[in-house]
C-alpha positions in Angstrom: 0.0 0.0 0.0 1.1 3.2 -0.4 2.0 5.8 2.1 0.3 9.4 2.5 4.3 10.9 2.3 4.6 9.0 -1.2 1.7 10.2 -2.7 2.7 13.8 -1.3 5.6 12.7 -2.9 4.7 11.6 -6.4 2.1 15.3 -6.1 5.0 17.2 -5.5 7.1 16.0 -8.5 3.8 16.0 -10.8 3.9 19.8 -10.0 7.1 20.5 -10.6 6.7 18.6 -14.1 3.5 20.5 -15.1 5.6 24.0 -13.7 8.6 23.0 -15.9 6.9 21.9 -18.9 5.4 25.3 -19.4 8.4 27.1 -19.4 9.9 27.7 -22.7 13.7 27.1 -21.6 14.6 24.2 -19.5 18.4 23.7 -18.0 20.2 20.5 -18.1 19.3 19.5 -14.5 15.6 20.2 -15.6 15.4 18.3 -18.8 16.5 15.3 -16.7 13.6 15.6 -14.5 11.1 15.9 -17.2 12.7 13.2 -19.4 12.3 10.8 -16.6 8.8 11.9 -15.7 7.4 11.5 -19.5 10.5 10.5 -22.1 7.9 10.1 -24.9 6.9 13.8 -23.7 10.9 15.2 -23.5 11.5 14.2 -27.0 9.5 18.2 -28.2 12.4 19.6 -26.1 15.0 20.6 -28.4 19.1 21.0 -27.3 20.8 24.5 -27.8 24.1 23.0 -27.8 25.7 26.4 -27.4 24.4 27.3 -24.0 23.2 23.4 -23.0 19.4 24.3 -22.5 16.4 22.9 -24.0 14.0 24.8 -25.9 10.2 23.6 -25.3 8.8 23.1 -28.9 5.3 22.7 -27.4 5.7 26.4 -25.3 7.5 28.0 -27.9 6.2 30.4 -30.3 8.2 31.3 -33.4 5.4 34.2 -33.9 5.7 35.8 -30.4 9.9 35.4 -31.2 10.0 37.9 -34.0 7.1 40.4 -32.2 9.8 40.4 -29.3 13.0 40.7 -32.1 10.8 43.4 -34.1 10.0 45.7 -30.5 14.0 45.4 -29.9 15.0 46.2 -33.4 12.5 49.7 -33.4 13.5 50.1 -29.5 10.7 49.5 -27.8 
């Protein structure tokens, strides 16, 4: 049977995986975590091998990218 602390437990670590996975960039130490909860799930997290963070392909949004570039570009 299981005990009261491990399902505090397991609701804990679901929380933090729902928190993470709607985040756009995950570190290293993150992506672990996540791949472990769901792999099938970690495989929309891309690598940026230049800074080793993961880019999350489901949060991402190419469209809100260039509004952000373009409102840098005209300084504002």
């Amino acid at each position: 049977m299981i005990s009261q602390e491990e399902i505090y437990q397991a609701e804990q670590e679901l929380a933090r995986y729902n928190e993470l996975m709607s985040q756009e960039i995950l570190s290293q130490e993150e992506y672990e975590f996540c791949k472990a909860w769901d792999a099938e799930e970690a495989k929309n997290l891309f690598h940026n091998f230049w800074n080793n963070t993961y880019l999350n392909l489901n949060v991402y949004s190419e469209v809100e990218k260039e509004k952000h570039d373009l409102r840098k570009e005209m300084g504002i």
